[in-house]
N, C-alpha and C positions, 0 to 999 in steps of 0.2 A: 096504413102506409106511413111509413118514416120516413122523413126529408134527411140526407147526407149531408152533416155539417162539416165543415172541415177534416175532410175524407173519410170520418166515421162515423156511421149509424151509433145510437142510443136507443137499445132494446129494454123495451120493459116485459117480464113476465110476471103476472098474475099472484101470489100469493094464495090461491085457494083451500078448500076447505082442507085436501088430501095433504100438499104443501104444509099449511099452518101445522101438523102433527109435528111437524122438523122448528130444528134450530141450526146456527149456527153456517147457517145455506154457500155454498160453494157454486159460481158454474164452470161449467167443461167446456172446451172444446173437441171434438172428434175432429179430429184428420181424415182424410181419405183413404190411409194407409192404417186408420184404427187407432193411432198413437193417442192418446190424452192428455190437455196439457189445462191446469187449471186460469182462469181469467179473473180478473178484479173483478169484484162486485160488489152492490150494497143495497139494502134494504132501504125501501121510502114507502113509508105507506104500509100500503098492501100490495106490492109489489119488489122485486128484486131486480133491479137495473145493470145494465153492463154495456160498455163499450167495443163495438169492434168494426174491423176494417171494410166486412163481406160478410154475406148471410151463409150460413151453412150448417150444419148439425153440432148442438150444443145441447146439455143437461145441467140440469139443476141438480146438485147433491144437497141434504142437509144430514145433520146429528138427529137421530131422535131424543128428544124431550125426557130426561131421567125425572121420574116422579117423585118426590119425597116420601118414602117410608118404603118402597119397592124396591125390591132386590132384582135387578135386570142381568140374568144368564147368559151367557154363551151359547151359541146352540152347539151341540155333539156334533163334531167335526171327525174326519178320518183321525187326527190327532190321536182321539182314544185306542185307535186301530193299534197303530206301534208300541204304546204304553201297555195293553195286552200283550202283545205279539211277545215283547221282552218279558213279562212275568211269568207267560206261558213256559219260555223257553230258558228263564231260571228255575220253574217248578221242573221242567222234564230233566232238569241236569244233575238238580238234588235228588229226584230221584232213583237218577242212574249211580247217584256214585252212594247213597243208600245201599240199593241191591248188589253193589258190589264191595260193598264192606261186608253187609249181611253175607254174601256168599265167602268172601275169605277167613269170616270168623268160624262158617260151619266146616271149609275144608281145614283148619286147623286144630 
């Protein structure tokens, strides 16, 4: 239980083992209505602290940890989807104007 000091709670969350994989740590607020909005915070400890008005649904975001000598990818996203989609449909076009050269050279 946390005593309300001058109208705000001081939230401490934990640092644990899953946490400690991250850096760089952010927390959230969720709204009722879903919006997101990010809040101050700071690391003490092994913990991540933040101030606020009223209790309510918050998240901890962090960066993962880039490891020295590890090349960290992107995952394949729909991204690639379009990037096809357009080669696809510059191959069918060279195609077509192909066969239609082929064909005007043999009617002539």
């Amino acid at each position: 239980i946390v005593k309300m000091e001058n109208g705000t709670y001081k939230i401490k969350v934990e640092l644990n083992d899953l946490l400690k994989k991250y850096e760089g740590y952010e927390i959230i607020y969720i709204s009722d209505d879903n919006k997101v909005e990010l809040i101050d915070a700071t690391v003490e400890g092994n913990y991540i602290t933040f101030n606020t008005t009223h209790l309510s649904k918050y998240g901890v975001v962090g960066k993962e940890i880039k490891k020295t000598g590890n090349i960290i990818t992107n995952p394949k996203t729909a991204d690639s989807v379009v990037t096809y989609g357009l080669a696809l449909g510059a191959l069918a076009v060279a195609v077509v104007l192909v066969v239609l050269r082929i064909r005007k050279l043999k009617s002539n």
